[in-house]
C-alpha positions, 0 to 999 in steps of 0.5 A: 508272176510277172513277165518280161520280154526281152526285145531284140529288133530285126527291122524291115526283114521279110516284109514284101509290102511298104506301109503308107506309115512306114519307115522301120529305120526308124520304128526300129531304131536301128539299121541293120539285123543284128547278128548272132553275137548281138543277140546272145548279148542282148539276151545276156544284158537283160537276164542280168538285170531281171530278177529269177524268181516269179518272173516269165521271160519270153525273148521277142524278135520284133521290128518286122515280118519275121516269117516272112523271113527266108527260113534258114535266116528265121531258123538261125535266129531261132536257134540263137534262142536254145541255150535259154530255153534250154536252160529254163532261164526263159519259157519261150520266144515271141514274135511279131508278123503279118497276117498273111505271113501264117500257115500251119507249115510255118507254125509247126515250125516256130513250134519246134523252136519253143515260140510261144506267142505271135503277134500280128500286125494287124492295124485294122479289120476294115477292109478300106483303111487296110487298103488305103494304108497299103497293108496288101491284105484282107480283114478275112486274111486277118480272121484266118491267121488269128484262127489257126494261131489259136487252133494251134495253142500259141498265144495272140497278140494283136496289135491295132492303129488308130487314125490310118488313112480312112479311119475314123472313131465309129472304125476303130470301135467297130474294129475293136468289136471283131477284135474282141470276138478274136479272143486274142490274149492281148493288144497293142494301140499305136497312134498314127504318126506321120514319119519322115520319108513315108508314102503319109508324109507325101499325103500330109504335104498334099493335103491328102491326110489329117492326122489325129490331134493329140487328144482325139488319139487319147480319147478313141484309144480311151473307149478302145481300152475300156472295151479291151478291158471289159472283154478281159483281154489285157492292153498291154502297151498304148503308144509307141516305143520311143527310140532314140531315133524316133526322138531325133527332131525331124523324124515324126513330122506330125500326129499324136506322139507323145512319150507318156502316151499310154500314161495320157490315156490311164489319166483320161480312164481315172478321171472319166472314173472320178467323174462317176463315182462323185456323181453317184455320190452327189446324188445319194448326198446333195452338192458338195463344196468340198469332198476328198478323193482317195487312192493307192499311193502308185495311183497318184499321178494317173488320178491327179492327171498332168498339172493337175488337170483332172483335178481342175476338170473336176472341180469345174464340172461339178461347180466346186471348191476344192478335192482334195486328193489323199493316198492309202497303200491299203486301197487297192489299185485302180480303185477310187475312195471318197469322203467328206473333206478332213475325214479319214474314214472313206465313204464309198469306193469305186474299183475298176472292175465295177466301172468296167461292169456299167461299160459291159451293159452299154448298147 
């Protein structure tokens, strides 16, 4: 079954703190809440175009600190939501907030109203970088909210960013290690950007922050999802969402933006996965000058990478002439095949899930 959400933004509503990072203008993309008209719109717009059979559809209020909200205001938009559940034609609504915006009086709330999962903005679980980045909560504030989320049978998100002020590599995986042990059912990873307007912009122009370059962004949210991915818990986005506001020049002013970010760091797993399996495969076989590489026909672009780049990388490394890369739609995704160059039978394979597996047994 697949889900969908349906993402109506109420930017910067509630929120008792500004960011370092933080201009919601622009994350949002939008200026003002919209009203109850605009939302059943929203709602009607994206029913019409998602299919009704096998599909899950959680409308999701995003952009803010939703229970920071008043709560007539939370209890309006809410309750803008009823028809839809009412009707079956969505299972539940998602919302996102702070951490320290959570208690068991404002769950019984959101429960009566048919939410089904809450993700937390969380950023980080060291508890430096969190003050440093002005979030104006703890890592144990974190901990607490995620428990009685869990204790009262919502589904969690968290959502992560790397390259905060304080952070670093050895953090952000270190985050990832207590993020795990939260057991949330799934996580977002967004890069650090500096936008115009923001308390980071007045650090970068004083030389008081470095954002990450593109790569080292790519990389650290590489190591963060194959962690993810091995705990079983699902990544389901990896950059941010680029609105039409957030594309206008002169909004982001420096950092790892890019609009296929998350595509960047699947190019980077695929490749780091190739690498392996014509590693193993040289050293049952000897050197090789040539040798296909197979994969799913959805898989292409990911193992391929950007011009071709993890093809180039792959020759060089191992000191060969050519790969080859060929598609099968019998091959399962995330799956690597190899054979001898011209053959059609593929010699050995190399799935995900094994890749994950060598992962697990790391220190």
């Amino acid at each position: 079954m697949r889900h969908y959400n349906i993402p109506i933004f109420i930017p910067h509503q509630g929120c008792p703190f500004q960011c370092v990072y933080c201009d919601q203008k622009i994350i949002a993309s939008k200026h003002e809440a919209p009203t109850l008209l605009e939302v059943s719109e929203t709602i009607e717009r994206h029913l019409a175009t998602i299919p009704s059979e096998d599909t899950e559809v959680e409308i999701a209020y995003f952009g803010g600190s939703f229970t920071a909200i008043a709560s007539e205001v939370q209890e309006t938009y809410l309750q803008a939501a009823a028809p839809y559940l009412e009707d079956e034609r969505v299972v539940g609504i998602r919302l996102s907030t702070r951490p320290d915006c959570i208690d068991r009086d404002i769950l019984g709330r959101l429960d009566r109203y048919g939410v089904k999962t809450i993700e937390l903005g969380v950023q980080s679980l060291d508890d430096q970088v969190l003050k440093m980045s002005g979030r104006g909560y703890t890592s144990d504030d974190v901990f607490k909210a995620c428990q009685v989320i869990k204790d009262q049978g919502f589904k969690l998100g968290i959502q992560l960013m790397i390259g905060l002020p304080g952070d670093d590599r050895a953090r952000d995986m270190q985050t990832t290690k207590l993020a795990i042990g939260l057991n949330p059912d799934m996580v977002r990873i967004y890069p650090t950007v500096v936008i115009a307007g923001t308390v980071l912009e007045r650090a970068l122009n004083r030389g008081d922050y470095v954002p990450l370059e593109l790569n080292e962004a790519v990389g650290i949210c590489k190591d963060m999802y194959l962690r993810f991915a091995a705990a079983e818990i699902p990544v389901i986005r990896m950059g941010l969402q680029t609105g039409e506001e957030l594309r206008r020049e002169g909004s982001v002013l420096a950092g790892p933006f890019h609009p296929s970010f998350g595509e960047l760091v699947q190019q980077e797993i695929f490749c780091d996965q190739a690498r392996s399996l014509l590693g193993d495969y040289m050293r049952r076989n000897g050197l090789q000058a040539e040798l296909q590489l197979w994969v799913n026909p959805r898989d292409l672009s990911l193992l391929t990478g950007q011009q071709r780049r993890n093809v180039l990388f792959l020759t060089e490394h191992f000191g060969m002439r050519s790969i080859l890369i060929k598609t099968r739609s019998d091959i399962e995704r995330l799956t690597i095949g190899i054979s001898q160059p011209h053959g059609l039978e593929v010699d050995t394979f190399l799935k995900r899930q094994e890749m994950l597996e060598r992962i697990q047994d790391e220190p």
